[in-house]
Each structure stands twice: as structure tokens, then as C-alpha cells.
Backbone bond lengths (Angstrom), bond angles and torsions (degrees), N, CA, C in turn:
res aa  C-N    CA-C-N  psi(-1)  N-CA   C-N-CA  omega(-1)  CA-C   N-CA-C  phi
1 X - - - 1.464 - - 1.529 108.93 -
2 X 1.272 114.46 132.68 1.358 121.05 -165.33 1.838 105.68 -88.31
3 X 1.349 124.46 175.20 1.208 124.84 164.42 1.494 134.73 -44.44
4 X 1.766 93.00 -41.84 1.536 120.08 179.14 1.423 113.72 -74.94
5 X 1.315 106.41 -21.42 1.788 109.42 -179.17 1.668 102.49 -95.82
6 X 1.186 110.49 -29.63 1.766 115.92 174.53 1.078 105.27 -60.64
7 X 1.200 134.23 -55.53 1.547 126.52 172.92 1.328 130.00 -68.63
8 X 1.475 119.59 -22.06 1.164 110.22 173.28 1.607 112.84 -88.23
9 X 1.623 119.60 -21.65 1.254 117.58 169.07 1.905 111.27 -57.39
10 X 1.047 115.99 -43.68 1.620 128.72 -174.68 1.550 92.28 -67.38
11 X 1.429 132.87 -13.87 1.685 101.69 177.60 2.338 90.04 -110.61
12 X 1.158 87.93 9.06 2.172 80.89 179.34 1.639 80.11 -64.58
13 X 2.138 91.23 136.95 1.336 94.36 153.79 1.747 137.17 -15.21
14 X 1.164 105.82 -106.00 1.479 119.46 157.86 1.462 106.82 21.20
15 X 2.202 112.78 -86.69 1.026 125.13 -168.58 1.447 97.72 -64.72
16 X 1.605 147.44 -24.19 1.188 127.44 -154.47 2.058 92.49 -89.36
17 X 1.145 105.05 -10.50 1.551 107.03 174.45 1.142 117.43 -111.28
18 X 1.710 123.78 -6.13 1.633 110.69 -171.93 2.005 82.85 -99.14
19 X 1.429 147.74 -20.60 1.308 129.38 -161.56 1.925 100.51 -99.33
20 X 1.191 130.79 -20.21 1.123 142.95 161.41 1.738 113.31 -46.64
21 X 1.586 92.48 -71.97 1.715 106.57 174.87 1.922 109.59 -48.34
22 X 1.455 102.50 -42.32 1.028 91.39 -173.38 1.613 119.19 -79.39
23 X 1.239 131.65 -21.09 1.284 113.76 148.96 1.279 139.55 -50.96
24 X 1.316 85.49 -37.03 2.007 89.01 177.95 1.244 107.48 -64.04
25 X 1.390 120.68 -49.45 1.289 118.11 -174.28 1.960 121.87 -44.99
26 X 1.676 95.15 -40.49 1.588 98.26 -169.35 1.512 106.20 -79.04
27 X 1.501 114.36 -15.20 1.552 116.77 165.41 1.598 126.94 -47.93
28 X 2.073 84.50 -71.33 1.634 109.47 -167.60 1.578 103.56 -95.45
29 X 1.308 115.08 -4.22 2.115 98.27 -168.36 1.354 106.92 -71.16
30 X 1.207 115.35 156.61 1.376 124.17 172.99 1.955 111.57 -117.95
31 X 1.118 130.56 100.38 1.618 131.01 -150.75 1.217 81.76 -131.26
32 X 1.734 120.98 103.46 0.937 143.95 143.76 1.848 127.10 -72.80
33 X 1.432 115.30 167.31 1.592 92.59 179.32 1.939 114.83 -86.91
34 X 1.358 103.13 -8.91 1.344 104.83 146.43 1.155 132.27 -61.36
35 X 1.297 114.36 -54.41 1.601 131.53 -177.19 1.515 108.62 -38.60
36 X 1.488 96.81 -40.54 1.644 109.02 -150.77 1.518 100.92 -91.65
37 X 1.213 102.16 -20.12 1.969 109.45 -176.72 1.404 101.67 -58.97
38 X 1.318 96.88 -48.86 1.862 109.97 176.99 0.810 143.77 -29.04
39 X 1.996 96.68 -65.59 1.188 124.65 -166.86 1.513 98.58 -75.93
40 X 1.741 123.36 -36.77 1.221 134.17 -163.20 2.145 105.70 -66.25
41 X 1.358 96.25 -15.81 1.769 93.37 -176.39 1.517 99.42 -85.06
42 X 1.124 122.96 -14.84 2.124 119.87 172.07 1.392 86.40 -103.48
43 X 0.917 136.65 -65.29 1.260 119.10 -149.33 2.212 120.83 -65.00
44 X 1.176 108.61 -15.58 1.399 119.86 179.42 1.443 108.70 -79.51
45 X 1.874 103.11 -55.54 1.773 92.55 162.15 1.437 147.99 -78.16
46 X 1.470 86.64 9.44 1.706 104.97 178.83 1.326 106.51 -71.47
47 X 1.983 110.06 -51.66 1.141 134.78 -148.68 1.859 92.00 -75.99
48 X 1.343 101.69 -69.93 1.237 97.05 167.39 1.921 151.91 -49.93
49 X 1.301 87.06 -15.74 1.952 106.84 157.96 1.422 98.42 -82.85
50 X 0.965 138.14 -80.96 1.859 135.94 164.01 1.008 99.15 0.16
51 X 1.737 123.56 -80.71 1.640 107.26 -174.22 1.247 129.77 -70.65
52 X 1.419 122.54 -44.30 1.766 122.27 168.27 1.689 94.91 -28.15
53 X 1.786 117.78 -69.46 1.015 118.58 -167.79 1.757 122.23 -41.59
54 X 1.379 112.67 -59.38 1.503 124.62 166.12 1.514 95.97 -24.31
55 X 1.351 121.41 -97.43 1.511 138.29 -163.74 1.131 98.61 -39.17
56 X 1.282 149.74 9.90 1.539 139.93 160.87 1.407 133.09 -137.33
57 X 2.130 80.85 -2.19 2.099 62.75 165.05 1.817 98.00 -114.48
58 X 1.046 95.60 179.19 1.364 128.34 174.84 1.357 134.60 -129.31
59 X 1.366 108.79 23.40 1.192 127.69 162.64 1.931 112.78 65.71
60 X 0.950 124.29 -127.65 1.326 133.71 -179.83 1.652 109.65 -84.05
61 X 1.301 112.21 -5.55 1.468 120.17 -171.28 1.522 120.26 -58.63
62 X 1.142 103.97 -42.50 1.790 132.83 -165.34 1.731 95.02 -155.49
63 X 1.574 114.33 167.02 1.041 130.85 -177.89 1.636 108.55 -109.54
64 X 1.981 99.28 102.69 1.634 100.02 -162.73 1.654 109.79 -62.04
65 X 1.249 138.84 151.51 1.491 152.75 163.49 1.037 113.53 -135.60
66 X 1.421 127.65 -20.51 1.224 114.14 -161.22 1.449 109.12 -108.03
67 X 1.654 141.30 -174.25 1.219 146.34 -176.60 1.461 100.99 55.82
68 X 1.207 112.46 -145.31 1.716 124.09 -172.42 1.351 92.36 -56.53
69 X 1.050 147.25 -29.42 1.890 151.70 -175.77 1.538 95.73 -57.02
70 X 1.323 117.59 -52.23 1.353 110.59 -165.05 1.918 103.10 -57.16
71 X 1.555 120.01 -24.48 1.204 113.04 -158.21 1.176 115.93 -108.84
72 X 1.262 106.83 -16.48 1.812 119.80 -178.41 1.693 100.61 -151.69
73 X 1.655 127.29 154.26 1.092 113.75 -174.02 1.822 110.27 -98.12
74 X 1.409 94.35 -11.04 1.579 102.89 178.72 1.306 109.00 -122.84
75 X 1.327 125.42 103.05 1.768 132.01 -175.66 1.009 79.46 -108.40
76 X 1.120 155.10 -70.46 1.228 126.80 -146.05 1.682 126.96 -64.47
77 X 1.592 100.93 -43.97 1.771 93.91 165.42 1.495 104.12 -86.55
78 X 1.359 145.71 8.05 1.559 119.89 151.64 1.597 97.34 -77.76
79 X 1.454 150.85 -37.87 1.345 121.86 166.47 1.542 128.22 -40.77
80 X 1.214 121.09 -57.13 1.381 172.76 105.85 2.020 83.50 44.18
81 X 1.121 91.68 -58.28 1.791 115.60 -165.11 1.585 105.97 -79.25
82 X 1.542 113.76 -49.73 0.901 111.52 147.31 1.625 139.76 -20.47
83 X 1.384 117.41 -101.88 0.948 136.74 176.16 1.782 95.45 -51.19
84 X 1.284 148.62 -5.38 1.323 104.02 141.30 1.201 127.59 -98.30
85 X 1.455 109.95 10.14 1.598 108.75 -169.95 2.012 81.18 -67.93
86 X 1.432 101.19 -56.98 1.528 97.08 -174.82 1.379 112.46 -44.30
87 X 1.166 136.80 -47.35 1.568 111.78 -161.31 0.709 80.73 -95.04
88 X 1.801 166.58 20.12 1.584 141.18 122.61 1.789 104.13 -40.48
89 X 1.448 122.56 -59.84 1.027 127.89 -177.86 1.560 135.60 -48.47
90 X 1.663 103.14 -49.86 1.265 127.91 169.24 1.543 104.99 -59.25
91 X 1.502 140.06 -61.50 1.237 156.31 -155.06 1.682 102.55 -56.32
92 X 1.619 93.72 -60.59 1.854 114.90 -171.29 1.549 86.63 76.88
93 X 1.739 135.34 71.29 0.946 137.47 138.24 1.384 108.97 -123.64
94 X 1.666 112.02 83.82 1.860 100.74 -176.87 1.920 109.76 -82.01
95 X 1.339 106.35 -28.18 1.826 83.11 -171.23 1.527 84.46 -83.80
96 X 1.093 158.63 -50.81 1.451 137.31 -162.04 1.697 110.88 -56.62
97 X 1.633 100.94 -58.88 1.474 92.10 158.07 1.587 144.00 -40.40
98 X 1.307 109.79 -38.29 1.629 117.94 -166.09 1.901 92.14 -77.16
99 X 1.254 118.00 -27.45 1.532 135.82 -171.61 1.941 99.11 -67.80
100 X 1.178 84.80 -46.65 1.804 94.79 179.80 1.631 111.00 -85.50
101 X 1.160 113.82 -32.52 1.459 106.38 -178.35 1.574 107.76 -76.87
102 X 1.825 117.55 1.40 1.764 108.59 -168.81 1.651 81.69 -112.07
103 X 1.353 128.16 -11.47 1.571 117.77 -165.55 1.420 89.51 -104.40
104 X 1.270 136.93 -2.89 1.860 133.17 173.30 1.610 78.68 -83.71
105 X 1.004 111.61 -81.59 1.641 126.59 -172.60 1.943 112.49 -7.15
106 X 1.228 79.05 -65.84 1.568 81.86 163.91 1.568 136.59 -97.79
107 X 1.309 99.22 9.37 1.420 104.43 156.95 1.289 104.87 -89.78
108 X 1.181 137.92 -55.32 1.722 137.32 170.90 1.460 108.98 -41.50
109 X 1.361 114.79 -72.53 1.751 103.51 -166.65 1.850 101.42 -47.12
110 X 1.072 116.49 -25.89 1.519 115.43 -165.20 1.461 89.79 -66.43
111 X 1.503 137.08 -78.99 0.854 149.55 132.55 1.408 121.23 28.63
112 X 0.976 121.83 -92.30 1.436 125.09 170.29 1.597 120.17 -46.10
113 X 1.467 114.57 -53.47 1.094 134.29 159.62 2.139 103.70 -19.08
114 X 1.009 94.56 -69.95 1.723 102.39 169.23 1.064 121.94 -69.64
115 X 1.247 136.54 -23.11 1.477 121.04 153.31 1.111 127.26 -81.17
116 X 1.506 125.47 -15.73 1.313 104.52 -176.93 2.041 101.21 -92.29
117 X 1.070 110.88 -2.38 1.396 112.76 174.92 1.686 104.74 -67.98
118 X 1.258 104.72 -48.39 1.305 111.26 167.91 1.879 139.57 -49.53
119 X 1.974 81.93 -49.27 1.947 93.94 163.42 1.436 96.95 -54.02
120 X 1.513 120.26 -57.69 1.606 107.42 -150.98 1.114 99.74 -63.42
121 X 1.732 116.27 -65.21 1.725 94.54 -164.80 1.736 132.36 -68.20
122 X 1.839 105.20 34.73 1.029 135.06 -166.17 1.118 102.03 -98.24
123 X 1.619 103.49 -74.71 1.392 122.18 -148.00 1.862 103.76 -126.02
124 X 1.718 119.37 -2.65 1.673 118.81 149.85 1.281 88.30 75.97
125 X 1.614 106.22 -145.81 1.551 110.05 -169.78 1.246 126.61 -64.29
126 X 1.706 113.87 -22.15 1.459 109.00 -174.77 1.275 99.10 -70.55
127 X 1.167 146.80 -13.56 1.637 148.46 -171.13 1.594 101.13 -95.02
128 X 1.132 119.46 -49.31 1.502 114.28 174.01 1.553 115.82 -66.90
129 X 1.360 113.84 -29.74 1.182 118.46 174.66 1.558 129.83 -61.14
130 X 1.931 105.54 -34.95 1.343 114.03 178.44 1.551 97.94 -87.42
131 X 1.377 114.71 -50.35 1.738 103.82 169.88 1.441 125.60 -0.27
132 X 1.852 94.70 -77.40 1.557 125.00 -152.45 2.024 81.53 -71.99
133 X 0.890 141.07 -32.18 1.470 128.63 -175.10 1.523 113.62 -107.59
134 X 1.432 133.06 -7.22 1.106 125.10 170.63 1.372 111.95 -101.74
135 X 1.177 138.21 150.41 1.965 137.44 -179.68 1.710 85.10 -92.91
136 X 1.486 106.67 150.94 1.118 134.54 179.72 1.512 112.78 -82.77
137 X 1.685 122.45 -34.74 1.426 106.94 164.55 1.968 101.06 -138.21
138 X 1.171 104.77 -35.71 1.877 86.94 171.30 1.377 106.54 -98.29
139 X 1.765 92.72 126.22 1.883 113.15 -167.94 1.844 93.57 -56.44
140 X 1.299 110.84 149.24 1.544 129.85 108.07 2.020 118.77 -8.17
141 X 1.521 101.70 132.17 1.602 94.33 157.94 1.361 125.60 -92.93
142 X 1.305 112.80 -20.87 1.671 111.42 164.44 1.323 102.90 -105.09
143 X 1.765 100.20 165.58 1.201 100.07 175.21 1.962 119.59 -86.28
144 X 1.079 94.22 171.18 1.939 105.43 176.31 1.794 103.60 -70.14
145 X 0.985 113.52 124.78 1.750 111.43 -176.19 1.551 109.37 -120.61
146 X 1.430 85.88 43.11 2.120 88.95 167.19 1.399 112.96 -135.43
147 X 1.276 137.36 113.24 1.537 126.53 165.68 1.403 75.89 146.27
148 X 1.394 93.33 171.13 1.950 117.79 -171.36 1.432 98.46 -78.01
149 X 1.163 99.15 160.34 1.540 118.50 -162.75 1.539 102.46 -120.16
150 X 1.394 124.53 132.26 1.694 122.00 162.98 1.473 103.39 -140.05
151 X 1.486 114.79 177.85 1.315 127.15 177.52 1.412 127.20 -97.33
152 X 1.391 131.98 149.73 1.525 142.82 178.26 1.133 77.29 -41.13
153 X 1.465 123.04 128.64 1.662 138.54 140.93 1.954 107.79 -94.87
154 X 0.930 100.98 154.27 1.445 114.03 -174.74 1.800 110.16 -118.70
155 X 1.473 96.20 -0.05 1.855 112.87 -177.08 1.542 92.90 -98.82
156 X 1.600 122.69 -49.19 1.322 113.53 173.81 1.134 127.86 -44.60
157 X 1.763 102.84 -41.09 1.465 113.98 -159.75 1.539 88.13 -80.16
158 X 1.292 122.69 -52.97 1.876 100.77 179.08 1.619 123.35 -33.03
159 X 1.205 97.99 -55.63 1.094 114.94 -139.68 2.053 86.85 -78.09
160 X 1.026 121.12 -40.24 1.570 109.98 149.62 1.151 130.19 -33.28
161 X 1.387 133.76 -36.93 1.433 132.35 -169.14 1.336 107.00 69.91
162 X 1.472 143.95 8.32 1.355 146.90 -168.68 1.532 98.42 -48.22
163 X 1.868 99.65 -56.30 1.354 96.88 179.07 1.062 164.13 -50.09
164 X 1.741 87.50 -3.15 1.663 98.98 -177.82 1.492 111.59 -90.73
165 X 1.355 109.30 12.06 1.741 121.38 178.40 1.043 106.94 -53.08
166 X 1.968 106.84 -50.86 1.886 120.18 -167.15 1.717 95.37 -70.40
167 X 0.855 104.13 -30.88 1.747 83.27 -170.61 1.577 112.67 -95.56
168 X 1.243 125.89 -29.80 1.675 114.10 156.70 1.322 120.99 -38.69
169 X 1.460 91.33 -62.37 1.669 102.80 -158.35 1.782 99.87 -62.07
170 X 1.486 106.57 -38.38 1.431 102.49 -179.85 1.692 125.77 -45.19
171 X 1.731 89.14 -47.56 1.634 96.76 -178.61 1.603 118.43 -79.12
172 X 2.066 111.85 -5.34 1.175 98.09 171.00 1.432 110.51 -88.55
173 X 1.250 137.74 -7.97 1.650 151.14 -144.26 1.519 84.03 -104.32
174 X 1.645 127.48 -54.10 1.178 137.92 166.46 1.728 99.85 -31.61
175 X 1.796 106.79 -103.99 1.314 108.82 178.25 1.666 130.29 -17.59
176 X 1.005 120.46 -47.28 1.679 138.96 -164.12 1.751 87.67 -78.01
177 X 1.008 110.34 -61.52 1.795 114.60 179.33 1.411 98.59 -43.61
178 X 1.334 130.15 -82.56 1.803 136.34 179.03 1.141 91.74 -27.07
179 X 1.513 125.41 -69.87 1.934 110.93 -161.60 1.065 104.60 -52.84
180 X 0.996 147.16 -49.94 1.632 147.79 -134.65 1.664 98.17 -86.83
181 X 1.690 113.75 -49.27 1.358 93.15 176.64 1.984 129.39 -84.33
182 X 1.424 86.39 -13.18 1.387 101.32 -168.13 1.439 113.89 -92.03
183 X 1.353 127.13 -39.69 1.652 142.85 179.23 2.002 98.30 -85.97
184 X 1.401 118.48 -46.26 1.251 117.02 -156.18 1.764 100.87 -94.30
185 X 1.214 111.32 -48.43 1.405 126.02 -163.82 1.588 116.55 -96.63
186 X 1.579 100.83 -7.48 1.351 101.26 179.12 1.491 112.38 54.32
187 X 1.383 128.80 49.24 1.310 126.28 -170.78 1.620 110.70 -105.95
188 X 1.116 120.88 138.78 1.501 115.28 -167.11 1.813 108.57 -84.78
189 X 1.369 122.11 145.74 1.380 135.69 -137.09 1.573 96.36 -97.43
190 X 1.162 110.14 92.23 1.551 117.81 -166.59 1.680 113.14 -98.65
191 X 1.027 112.82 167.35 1.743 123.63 166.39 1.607 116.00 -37.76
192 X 1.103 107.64 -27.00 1.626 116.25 178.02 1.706 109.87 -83.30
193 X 1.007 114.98 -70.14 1.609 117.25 176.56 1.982 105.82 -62.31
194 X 1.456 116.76 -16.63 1.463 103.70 170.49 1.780 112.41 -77.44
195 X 1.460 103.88 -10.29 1.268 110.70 -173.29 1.504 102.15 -98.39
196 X 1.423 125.98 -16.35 1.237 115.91 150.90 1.269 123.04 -49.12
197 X 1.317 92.23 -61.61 1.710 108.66 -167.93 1.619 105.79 -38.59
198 X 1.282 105.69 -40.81 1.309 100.66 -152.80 1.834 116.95 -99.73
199 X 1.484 104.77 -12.65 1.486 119.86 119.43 1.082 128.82 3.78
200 X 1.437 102.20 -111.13 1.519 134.12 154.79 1.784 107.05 -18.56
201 X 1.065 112.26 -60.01 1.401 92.72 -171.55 1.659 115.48 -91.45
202 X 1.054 102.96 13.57 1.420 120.57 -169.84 2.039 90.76 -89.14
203 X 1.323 93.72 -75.49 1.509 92.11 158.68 1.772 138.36 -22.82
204 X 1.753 97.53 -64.11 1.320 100.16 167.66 1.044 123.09 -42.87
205 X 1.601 134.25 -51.31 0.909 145.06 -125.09 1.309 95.63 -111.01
206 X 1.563 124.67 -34.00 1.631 126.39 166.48 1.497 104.53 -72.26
207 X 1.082 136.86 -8.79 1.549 122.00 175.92 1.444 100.01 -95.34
208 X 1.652 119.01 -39.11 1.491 115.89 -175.27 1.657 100.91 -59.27
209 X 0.924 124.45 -53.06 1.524 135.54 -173.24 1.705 112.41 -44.67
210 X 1.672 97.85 -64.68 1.498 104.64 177.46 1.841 112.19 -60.37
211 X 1.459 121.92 -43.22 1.487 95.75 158.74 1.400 124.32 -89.80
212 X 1.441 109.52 39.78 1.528 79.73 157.40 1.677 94.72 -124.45
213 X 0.887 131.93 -4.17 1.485 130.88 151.50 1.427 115.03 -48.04
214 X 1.344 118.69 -55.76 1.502 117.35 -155.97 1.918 89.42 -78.11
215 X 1.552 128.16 -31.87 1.337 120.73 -178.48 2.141 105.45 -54.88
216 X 1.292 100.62 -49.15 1.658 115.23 178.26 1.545 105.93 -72.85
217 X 0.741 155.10 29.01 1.559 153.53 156.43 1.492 101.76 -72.40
């Protein structure tokens, strides 16, 4: 991604509301180890539909059906939805949250809205066909049994970056935890939170590493 696409991605809806929220959040959230138990039951299956999802589509290549496709036509923003219901949960900011979960809302339907104009005048009836039988965000209980079939790839899923969800979100769930006892609770900086810390950068430092390998290949 070039300079010119970095900036214009940072003004797409979405990003002009997901880097906003996220300041506020590291200001005002309050991420208790309750909070976080919470937030952690949406936020793990969000993360994890995201990737199943990654490893099976292929974007404009072929017309996806299969994996989470067969059951819902958008896994990726029902994860997506997920994981903020959780860090609504984790945070304990519900009216700022509920404010952000109706401005994703309508950045997505907008969103989608344009791609599937795109599948159809792509892919014609076979696209109207999975439409009219798949739900757009609450799955189906069986799956859809028409369109070509392939396997979980683990090259897709790299090559998505999905994965770097677990390790952000880890080191922000990390961070937000430290404030809460250390800025809010006045809690003294023990062997446990140094083993965060060091976590956390353990993490960083495996994502800094893994792209800068894949740039040198």
C-alpha cells in the first residue's frame, strides 16, 4: 500500500470513526479484570470468525460460498461486530459505545451495499442466487451447497494480516489493564503487571519482526 492509498484509507468512513473512538477510549475506559472477562467472550469469536473467514475468501477472484460464506454472506463484519460489542463491554463506555456501534452500522451497510452491486454485476445469477438464500449478517444453520468448494488455506490467512488482530488487541487489553490499576487504582507495579509489560513487547516485537521479514523476501 502506497502513501496515496494510506491516506485515503485513514479518511474511509470506518477509519475516520474507528481512530477517534480509539482515543477516547485510552483516555476515559475503565478495563477492569471483570470488564475484560466480558469483553473477552465477543471479542475471541469475533477475532476468530475474521480468520476462518480470511482463509476462505478470495476476494473478487471466484465467488466465495464456502467456509463461514456458506452460512452468512458477511463474516467478516459479523466478527467485526463482535469484537466491538466486546470492547464496548471490556471499556464500560456504553452511550459512547452504542454511538459507535450505530456509526460502524452505517458505515458497513453503506459498504456492503457496494459490494454486493459489484458481486452481482460480477458474478449475475449465481450471486443473486446465494444472496436470496444466504442472510447478510445472522448465519443460516446449514450450510449453502452450491458453488465450488476449497480448503482452509493458512497462505490466505497470512497473507490477510487477520492475524495481527490477536496481537494488537492483546497489547491494547494489556495497556488498558496497566491504566486501570496503576493511573485509576493507584496499585503498586508488581511482578505480575512487569510480566505484562514484557508480554506486550514480546508481541510487538513478533509482529515488528514478522513484517519485516515478509518486506525482505
Amino acid at each position: 500500500m502506497n502513501i496515496k492509498d494510506r491516506i485515503k484509507r485513514l479518511f474511509r468512513l470506518r477509519f475516520a470513526i474507528l481512530y477517534p473512538l480509539a482515543i477516547f477510549v485510552a483516555f476515559y475506559s475503565r478495563a477492569t479484570a471483570q470488564s475484560i472477562g466480558l469483553g473477552l467472550c465477543f471479542i475471541v469469536p469475533g477475532v476468530l470468525l475474521r480468520l476462518w473467514s480470511n482463509s476462505y475468501a478470495v476476494k473478487t477472484e471466484k465467488l466465495t460460498t464456502c467456509g463461514p460464506y456458506a452460512f452468512v454472506r458477511n463474516p467478516l463484519y459479523l466478527g467485526t461486530l463482535f469484537i466491538l460489542l466486546g470492547v464496548v463491554a471490556l471499556v464500560q463506555i456504553y452511550l459512547a459505545g452504542v454511538a459507535a456501534l450505530l456509526a460502524f452500522s452505517f458505515a458497513y451497510v453503506r459498504t456492503i451495499g457496494q459490494e454486493e452491486a459489484l458481486l452481482e454485476g460480477m458474478y449475475g445469477d449465481d450471486y443473486r442466487a446465494y444472496r436470496k438464500a444466504v442472510p447478510s449478517i445472522i448465519p443460516r444453520l446449514t450450510p449453502y451447497g452450491v458453488g465450488e468448494r476449497w480448503a482452509f488455506s493458512f497462505e490466505r490467512l497470512r497473507r490477510s494480516k487477520e492475524h495481527k488482530i490477536f496481537i494488537w488487541a492483546g497489547i491494547g487489553i494489556i495497556g488498558l489493564y496497566l491504566k486501570e490499576k496503576l493511573l485509576v487504582e493507584k496499585a503498586v507495579f508488581d511482578h505480575r503487571m512487569l510480566g505484562l509489560v514484557v508480554f506486550a513487547v514480546a508481541l510487538a516485537a513478533l509482529d515488528l519482526a514478522e513484517e519485516f521479514l515478509r518486506k525482505n523476501r
